[in-house]
Every structure is written in C-alpha cells, then in structure tokens.
RODO-2510 file (C-alpha; in nm, 4 decimals, decimal comma):
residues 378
     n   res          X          Y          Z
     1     x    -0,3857     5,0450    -0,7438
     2     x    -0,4397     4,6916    -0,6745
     3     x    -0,2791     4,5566    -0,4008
     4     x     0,0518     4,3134    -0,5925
     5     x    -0,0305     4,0698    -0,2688
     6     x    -0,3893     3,9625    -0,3551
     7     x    -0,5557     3,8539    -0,6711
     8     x    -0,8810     3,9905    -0,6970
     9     x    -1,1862     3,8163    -0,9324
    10     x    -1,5809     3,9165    -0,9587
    11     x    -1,7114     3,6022    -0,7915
    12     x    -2,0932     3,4638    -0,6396
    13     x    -2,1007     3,3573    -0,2593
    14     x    -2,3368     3,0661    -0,2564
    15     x    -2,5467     3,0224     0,0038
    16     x    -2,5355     2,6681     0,1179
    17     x    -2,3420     2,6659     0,4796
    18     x    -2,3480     3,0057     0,7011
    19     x    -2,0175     2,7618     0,8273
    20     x    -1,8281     2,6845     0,5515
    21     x    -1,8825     3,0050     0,2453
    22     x    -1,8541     2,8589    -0,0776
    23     x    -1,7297     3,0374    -0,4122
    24     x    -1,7483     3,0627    -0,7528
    25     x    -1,4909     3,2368    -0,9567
    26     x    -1,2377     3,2412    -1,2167
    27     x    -0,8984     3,2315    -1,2479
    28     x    -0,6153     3,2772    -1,5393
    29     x    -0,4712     2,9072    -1,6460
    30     x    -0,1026     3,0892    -1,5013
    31     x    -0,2441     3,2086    -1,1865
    32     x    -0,3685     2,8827    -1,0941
    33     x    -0,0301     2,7970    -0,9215
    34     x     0,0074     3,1082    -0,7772
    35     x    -0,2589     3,0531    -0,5304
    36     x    -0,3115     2,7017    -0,4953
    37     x    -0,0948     2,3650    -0,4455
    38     x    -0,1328     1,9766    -0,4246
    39     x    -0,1334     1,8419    -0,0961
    40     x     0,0594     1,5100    -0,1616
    41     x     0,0005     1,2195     0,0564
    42     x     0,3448     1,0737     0,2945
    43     x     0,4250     1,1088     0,6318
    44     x     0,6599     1,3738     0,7924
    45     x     0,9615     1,2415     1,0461
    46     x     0,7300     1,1798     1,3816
    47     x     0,5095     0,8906     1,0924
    48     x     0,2272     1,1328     1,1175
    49     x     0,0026     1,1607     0,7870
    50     x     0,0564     1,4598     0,6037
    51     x    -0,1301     1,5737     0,2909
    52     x    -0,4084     1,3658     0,0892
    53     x    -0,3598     1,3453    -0,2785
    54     x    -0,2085     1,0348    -0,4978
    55     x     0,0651     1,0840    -0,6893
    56     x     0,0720     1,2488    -1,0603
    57     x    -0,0144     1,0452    -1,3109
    58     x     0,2082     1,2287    -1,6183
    59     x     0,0391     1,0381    -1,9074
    60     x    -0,2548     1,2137    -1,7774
    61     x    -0,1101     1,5173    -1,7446
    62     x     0,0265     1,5263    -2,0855
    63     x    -0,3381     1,4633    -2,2523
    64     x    -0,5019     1,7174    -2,0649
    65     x    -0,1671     1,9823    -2,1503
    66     x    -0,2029     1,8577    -2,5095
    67     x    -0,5631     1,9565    -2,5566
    68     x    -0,5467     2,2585    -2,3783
    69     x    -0,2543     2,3610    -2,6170
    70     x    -0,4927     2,2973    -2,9339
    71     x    -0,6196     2,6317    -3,1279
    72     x    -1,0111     2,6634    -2,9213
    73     x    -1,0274     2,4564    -2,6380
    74     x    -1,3165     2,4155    -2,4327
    75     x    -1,2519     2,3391    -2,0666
    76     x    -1,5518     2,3322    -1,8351
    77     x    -1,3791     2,0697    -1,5886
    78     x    -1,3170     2,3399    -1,3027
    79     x    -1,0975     2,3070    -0,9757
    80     x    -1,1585     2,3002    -0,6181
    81     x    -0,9999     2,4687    -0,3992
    82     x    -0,9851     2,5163    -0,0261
    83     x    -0,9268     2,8368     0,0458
    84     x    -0,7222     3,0047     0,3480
    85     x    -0,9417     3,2154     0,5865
    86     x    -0,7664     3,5102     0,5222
    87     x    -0,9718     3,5303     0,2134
    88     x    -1,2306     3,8564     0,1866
    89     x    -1,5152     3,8996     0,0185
    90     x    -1,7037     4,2406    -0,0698
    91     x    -2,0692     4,1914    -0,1578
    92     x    -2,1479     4,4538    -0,4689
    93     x    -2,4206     4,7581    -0,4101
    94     x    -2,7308     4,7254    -0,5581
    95     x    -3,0939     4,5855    -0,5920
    96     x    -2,9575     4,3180    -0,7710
    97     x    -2,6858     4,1716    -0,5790
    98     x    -2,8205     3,8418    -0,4447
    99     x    -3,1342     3,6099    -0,6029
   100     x    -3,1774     3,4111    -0,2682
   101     x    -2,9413     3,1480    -0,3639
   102     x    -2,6022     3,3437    -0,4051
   103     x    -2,4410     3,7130    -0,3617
   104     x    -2,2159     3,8708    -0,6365
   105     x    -1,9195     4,0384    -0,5385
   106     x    -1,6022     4,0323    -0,5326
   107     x    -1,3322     3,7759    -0,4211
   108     x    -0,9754     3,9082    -0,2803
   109     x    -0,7184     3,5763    -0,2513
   110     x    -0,3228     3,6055    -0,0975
   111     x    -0,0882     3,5034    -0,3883
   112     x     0,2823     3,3667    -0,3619
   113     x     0,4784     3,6032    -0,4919
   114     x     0,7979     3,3791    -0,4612
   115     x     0,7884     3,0671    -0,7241
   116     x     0,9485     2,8506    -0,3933
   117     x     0,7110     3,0032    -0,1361
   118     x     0,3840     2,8081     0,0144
   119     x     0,0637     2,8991    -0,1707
   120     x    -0,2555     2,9960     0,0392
   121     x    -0,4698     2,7777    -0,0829
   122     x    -0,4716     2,3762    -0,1600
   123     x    -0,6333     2,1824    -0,4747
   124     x    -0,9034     1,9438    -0,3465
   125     x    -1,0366     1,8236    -0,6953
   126     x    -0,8346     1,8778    -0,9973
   127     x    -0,4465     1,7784    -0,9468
   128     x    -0,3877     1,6438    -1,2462
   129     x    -0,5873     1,9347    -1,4591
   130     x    -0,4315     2,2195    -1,2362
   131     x    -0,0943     2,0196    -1,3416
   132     x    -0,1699     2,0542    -1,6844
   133     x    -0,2853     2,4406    -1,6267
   134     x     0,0282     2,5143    -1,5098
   135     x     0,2154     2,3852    -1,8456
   136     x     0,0187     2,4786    -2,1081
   137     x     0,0694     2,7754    -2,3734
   138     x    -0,2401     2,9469    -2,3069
   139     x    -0,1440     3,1131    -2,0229
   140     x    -0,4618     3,3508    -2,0203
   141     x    -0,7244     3,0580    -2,0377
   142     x    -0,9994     3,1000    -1,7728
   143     x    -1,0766     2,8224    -1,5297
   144     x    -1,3858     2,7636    -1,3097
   145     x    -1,3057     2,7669    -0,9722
   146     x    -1,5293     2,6372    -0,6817
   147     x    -1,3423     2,7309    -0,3957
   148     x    -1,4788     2,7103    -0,0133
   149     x    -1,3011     2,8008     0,3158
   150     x    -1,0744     2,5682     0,5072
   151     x    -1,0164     2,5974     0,8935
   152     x    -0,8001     2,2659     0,8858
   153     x    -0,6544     2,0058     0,6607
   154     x    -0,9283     1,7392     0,8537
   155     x    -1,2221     1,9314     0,6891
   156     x    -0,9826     1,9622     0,3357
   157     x    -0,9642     1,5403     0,3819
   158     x    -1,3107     1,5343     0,4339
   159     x    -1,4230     1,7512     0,0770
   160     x    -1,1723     1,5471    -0,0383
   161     x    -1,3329     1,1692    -0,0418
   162     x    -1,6566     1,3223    -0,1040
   163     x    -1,5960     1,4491    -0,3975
   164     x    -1,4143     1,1797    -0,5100
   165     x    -1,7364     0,9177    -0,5159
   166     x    -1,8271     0,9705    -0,9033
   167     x    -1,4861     0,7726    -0,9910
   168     x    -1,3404     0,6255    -0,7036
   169     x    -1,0320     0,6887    -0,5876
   170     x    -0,7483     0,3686    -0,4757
   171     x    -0,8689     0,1991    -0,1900
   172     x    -0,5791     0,2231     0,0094
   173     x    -0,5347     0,5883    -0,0110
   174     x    -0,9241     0,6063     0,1068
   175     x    -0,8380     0,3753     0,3938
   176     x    -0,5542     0,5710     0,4904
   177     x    -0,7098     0,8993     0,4684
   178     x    -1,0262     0,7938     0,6984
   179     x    -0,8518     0,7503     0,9940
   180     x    -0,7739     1,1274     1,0008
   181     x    -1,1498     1,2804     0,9606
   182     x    -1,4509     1,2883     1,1795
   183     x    -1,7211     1,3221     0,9441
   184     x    -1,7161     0,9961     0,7207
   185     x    -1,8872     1,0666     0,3708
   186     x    -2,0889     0,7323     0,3477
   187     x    -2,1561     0,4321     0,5580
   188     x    -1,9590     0,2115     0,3454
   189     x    -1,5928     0,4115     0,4185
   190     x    -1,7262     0,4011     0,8099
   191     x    -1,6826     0,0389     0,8643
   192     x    -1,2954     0,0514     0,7610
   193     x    -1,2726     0,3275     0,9440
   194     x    -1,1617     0,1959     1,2550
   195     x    -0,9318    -0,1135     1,0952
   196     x    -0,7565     0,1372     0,9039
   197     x    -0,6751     0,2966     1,2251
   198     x    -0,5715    -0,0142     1,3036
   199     x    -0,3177    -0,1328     1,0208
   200     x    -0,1877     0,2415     1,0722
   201     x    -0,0691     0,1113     1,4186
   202     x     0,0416    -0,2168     1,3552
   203     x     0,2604    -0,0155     1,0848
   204     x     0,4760     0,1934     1,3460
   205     x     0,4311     0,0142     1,6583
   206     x     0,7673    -0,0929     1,8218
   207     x     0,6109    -0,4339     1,8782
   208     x     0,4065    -0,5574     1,6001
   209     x     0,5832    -0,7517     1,3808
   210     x     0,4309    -0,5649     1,0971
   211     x     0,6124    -0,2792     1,1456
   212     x     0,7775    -0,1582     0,8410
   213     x     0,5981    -0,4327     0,6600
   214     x     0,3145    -0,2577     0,5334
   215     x     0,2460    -0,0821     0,2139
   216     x     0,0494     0,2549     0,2342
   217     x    -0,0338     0,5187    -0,0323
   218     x     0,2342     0,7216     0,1666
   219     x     0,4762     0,4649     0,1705
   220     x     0,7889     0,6394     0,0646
   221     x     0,9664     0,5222    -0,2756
   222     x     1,2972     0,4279    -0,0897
   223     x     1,0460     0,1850     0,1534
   224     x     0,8118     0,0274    -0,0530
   225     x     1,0465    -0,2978    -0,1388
   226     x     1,0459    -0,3535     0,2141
   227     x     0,6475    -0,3125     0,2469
   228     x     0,5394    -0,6201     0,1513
   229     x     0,2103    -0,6095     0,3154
   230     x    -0,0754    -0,4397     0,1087
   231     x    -0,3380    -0,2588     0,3155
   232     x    -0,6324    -0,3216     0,2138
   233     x    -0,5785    -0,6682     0,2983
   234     x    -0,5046    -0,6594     0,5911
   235     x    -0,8180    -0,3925     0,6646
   236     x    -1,0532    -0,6249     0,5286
   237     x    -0,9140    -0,8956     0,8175
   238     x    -0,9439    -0,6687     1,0995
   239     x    -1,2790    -0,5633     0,9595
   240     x    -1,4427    -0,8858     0,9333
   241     x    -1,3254    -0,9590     1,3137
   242     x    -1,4831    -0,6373     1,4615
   243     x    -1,8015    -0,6422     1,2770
   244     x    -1,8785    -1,0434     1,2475
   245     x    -2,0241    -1,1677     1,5772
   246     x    -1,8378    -1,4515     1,5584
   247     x    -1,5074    -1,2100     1,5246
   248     x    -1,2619    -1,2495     1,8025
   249     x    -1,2270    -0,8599     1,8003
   250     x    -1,6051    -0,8328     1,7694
   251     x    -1,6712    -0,7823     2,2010
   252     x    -1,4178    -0,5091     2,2173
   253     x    -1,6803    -0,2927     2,0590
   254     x    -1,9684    -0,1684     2,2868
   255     x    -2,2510    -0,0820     2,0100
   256     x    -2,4726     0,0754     2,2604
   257     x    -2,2210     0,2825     2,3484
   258     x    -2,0013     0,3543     2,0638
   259     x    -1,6765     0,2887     2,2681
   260     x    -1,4154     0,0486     2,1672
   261     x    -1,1253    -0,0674     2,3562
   262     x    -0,8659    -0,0566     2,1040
   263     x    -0,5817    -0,1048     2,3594
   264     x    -0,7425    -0,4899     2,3748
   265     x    -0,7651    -0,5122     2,0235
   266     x    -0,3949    -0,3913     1,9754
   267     x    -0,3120    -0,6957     2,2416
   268     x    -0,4902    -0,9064     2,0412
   269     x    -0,3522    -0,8431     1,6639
   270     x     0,0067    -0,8144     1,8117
   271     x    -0,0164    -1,1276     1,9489
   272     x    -0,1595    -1,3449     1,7064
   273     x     0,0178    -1,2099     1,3746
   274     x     0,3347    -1,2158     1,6315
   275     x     0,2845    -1,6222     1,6924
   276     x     0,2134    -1,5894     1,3093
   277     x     0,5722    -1,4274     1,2468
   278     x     0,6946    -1,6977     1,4897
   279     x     0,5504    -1,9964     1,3456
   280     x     0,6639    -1,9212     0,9910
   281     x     0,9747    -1,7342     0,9863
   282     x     1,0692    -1,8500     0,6748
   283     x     0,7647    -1,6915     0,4683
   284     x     0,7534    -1,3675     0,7022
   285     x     0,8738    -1,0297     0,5459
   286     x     0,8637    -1,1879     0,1893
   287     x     0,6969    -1,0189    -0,0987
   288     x     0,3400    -1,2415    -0,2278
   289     x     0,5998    -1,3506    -0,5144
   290     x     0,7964    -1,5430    -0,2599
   291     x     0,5376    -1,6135     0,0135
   292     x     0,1529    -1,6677     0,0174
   293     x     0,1533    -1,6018     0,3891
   294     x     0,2198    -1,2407     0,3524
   295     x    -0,0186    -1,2063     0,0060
   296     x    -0,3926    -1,0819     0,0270
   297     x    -0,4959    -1,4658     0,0416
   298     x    -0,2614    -1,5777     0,3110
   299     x    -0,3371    -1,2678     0,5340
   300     x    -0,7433    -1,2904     0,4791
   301     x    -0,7060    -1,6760     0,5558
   302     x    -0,5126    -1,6160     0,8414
   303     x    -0,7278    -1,3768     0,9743
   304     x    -0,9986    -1,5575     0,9873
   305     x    -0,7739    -1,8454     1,1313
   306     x    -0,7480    -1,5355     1,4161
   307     x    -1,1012    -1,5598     1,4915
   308     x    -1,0645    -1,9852     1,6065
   309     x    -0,7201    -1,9467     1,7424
   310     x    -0,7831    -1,6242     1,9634
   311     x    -1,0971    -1,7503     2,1757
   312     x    -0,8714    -1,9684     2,3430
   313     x    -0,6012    -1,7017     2,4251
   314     x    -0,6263    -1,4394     2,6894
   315     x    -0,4971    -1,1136     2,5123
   316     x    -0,3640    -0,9644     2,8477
   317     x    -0,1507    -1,2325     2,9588
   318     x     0,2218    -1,2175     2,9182
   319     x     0,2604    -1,5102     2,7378
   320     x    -0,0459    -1,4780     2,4595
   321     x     0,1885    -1,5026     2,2031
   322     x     0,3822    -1,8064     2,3200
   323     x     0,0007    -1,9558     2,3712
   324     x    -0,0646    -1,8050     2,0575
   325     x     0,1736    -2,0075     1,8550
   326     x     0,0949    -2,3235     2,0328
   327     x    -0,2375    -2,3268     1,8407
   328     x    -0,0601    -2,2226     1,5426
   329     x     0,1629    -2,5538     1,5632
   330     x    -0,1989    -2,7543     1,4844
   331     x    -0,2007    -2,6289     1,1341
   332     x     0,1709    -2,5489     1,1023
   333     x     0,3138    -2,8432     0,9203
   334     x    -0,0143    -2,8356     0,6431
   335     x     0,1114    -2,4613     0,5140
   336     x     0,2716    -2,4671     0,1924
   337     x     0,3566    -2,0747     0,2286
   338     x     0,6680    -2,1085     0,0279
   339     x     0,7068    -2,4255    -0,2224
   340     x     0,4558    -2,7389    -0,1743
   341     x     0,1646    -2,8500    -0,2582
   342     x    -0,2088    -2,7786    -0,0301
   343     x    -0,3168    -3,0785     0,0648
   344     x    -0,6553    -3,1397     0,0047
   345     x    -0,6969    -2,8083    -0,2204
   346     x    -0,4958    -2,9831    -0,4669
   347     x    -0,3475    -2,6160    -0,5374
   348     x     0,0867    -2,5698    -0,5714
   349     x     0,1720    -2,3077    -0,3305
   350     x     0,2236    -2,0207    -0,5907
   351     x    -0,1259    -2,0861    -0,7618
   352     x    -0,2934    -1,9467    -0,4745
   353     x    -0,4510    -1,6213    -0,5945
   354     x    -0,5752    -1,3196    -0,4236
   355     x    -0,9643    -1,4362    -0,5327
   356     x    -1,2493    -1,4263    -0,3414
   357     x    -1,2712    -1,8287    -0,4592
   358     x    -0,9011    -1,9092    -0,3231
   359     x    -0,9266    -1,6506     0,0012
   360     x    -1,2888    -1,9102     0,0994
   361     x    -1,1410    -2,1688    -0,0110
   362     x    -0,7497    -2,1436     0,2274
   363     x    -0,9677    -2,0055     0,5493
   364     x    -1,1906    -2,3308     0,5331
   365     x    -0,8893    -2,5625     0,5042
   366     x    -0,7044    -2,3646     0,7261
   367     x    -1,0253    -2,3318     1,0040
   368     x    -1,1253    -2,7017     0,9134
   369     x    -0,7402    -2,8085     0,9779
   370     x    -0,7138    -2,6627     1,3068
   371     x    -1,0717    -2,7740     1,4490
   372     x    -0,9551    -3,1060     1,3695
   373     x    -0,6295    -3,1123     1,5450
   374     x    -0,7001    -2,9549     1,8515
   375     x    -1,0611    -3,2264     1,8920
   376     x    -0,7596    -3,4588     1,8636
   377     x    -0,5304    -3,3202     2,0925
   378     x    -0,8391    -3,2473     2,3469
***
C-alpha cells in the first residue's frame, strides 16, 4: 500500500544538469495544492526579502477557473515547480528505460496532509493557473508539471526571472528580486543589479532620509500611502551615476577588479538626497500628486543634478550634507516642486510628466541653472 505521505506519478528525468535533476510529470488539478504553494513577495520583521511572486491578479484567476470549468477543456499551459530535495526518484527496469535524453521512472513527492500545513514544494511559473487549479470543478484534470530540485530559495529566484523573459514581469519586482541572486539571467537585469541593492538600503537605513519613503513590490498594504517614492526611479538614478563616466558614483567601481565600495557610495546618496530633504522640506515625503520633487521626473533630474553637485563634496567629511545643501541653495529658489511656474521651460509645476522629454528637459535646466550660479558665485 502506498505510502498516504507521498504522492507518487510515472515521470521522465531529463538529462540537462547532473546538478539540478529536472522532471516531467503529472499531477491531478486537486493535488496541485497539496504539494506546492506561492511564494509571495514582502518582507518578514528583521526587513529581509522573503518570497518572489506578485500578487494574484483575481480577474485572471477567474478566466482561467471559468474555462477550465467548461465541458472539454484543453490545458497544455503546465506549472513549475521547485521541488524539495527530499524528493526520490526510481528509474524503471528495462532495455527501454532511457533514449539518451531522459530516464522513465517514477517520481515519489511529500504531500501536506493538513489543509494549514507548509507544502514541500513552491510554484515558480504558474500562480495564477495553479490558483485557478485549485478552484475549479474538475478536480481530476491532469496538469503538466516541470518540476526541478531546489537547494535554496536564491536558486528558486533565479528560475524565477528566467522564465519570466517571454512576458515580462513589473520592473520593480525584477529590481527587487536581483539583489538576492548570484547568477543574473541576462546582461540587461545585471546593470540594476547593484542600484537595486542600493534603493533596498536607502529604504531601511536609520539615516537616509528615504527611509520608509520608498515603494517596493513588497511594500506592505498598510505602508504603501506612506511610500511615495517608486523604485524604479530612483534605480535608474543610481544607475546612470555608477555606469556613466561622468557619474559621481562612477570611481567607486573598480572594473578591473569587480570590487565596489558601496560604503562610499552609501556616504554619497545619503548625503546628497539628505541636503535634498533639507533644501525642500516642503515637497519631501509628498506623493508625485502633491510634489514633482519626489515623482520619477524630479528624482531622475535630481539625480543627475547629483552628478554636478557631488564633485565638489567630499563624501567622508562630517559635514557633506551641510556642504551638500550649500550647492543646492544655487538652484533652490528656481524649483517649482509644489505650485509655480519653470522658468524658462515655460511648464506649471504639475505638468511636469514622468517622460523621457520632461526628465531631459528638468536635468538640463536644473544642471544649466546650477553651472551658472556657482561661475557667478566663483
């Protein structure tokens, strides 16, 4: 007799990775939640990232459910899963059993027995559809399964993003996610790599003035009015400065090397967007709706702003910030962050849109402002 603790399926062991054993198999539409769960994205009590996966997306759900409740559905969209090493596999006897490219045999997974309990296994690809699985009528429906063994939730992140490519997933839950894998899928996700790293600190450091003020995909419900800050945004900054030659953040990064003194960078970023905070207290901590400064355009523009004001501030001296927001005061009373009109972009301050267009045209006012004043003050 089987075993009530495992689920057992006739499955093929593909041969791709002697490292990472891959599997394909099949399971009941009603079993699907007994082995497997979604790994939602948030952060647990210490701010540390927990999970991977966006939220549901119910209207979603409820097409998928819908279809697979009609009279002959056909449902070829499998699931991936990764699998807890406790899984065994039991190659069948015979001539016959492998072609070169995959062994048959048999699959045995741990089930939940308890509808409250954890489930050994985690979806990678499929959230929405295994969502659906779970509701529908058919209970008995079989569902491909591609299902490969997980040491860690790093190399679960990792399958994660790459199979994700086909139709991207939201920016900012990629940028949050790459921070906490090793192996980036492409080239592309590299280079925000590092700034998302960044923004991650500036979110729960004790002395950026960011803190709190940033909107992640884990940002809890109960916290998002207060994030005002979208992260992508302020990626992008942080990622033009490191990888631009003429960044301000662009030395900290030996290339022959690989190294990067992030402690400098922190000093840096805390100090400017802290003379930033300073200098315009009354459009700090306001949602884009009530302040520019704090919208994608103001925090691009400003960043770039970073780049001209920076060079002329040493990041490990006490008072950077104080120095910081002297060079601020050059351009301070030409902001229209709040109410106002932009001199010389002819824009009110509210018209100012998160456009590639409007982002150009703010940093060259803001850069061509500041050159001025200080040639005038020198």
């Amino acid at each position: 007799m089987t075993d009530p603790h495992w689920l057992v399926r006739r499955a093929l062991k593909v041969l791709q990775s002697d490292d990472t054993p891959l599997y394909l198999f099949t399971l009941a539409a009603e079993e699907v939640d007994l082995v497997a769960d979604v790994a939602r994205i948030g952060r647990d009590e210490a701010g540390k990232l927990i999970g991977y996966q966006r939220p549901e997306k119910q209207k979603h759900v409820k097409q998928i459910q819908e279809y697979l409740d009609s009279e002959n559905p056909v449902f070829p969209n499998g699931l991936i899963l990764a699998l807890p090493p406790e899984v065994k596999f039991k190659s069948s006897r015979g001539p016959g059993t492998t072609d070169g490219l995959a062994v048959a045999g048999t699959l045995e997974i741990p089930i939940a027995l308890d509808d409250d309990g954890p489930r050994p296994a985690w979806i990678v690809d499929g959230q929405q559809r295994s969502l659906a699985l779970a509701r529908t009528k058919n209970r008995r429906l079989p569902v491909p399964v591609a299902g490969f063994v997980a040491q860690n939730l790093e190399v679960q992140r990792e399958q994660f993003l790459r199979v994700n490519t086909v139709q991207p997933l939201p920016t900012g839950l990629v940028t949050e996610l790459l921070p906490e894998i090793s192996r980036v899928p492409s080239a592309r996700m590299a280079t925000r790599q590092l700034p998302s790293a960044l923004v991650d600190m500036l979110n729960h450091d004790v002395d950026s003035p960011f803190r709190g003020l940033i909107r992640r995909a884990s940002t809890a419900t109960g916290q998002k009015k207060a994030a005002v800050v979208t992260d992508t945004s302020l990626v992008e900054a942080i990622r033009e400065s490191i990888e631009s030659p003429s960044g301000v953040l662009f030395p900290y990064r030996n290339i022959a090397t690989g190294s990067t003194d992030t402690e400098g960078i922190r000093r840096v970023l805390i100090a400017y967007w802290g003379a930033v905070r300073q200098t315009f207290p009354e459009a700090w901590g306001k949602p884009a709706t009530k302040s520019r400064l704090t919208g994608g355009v103001g925090i691009r523009a400003m960043g770039r702003l970073m780049d001209r004001v920076m060079t002329h501030v040493r990041d490990d001296d006490p008072d950077a910030q104080q120095q910081a927001a002297a060079e601020l005061a050059l351009v301070a009373e030409k902001c229209r962050w709040t109410s106002g009109v932009w001199e010389d972009l002819g824009l009110p301050w509210d018209d100012l849109q998160n456009t590639p267009r409007h982002i150009s045209a703010l940093s060259n006012y803001l850069v061509r402002t500041y050159l001025a004043e200080r040639t005038g003050r020198r």
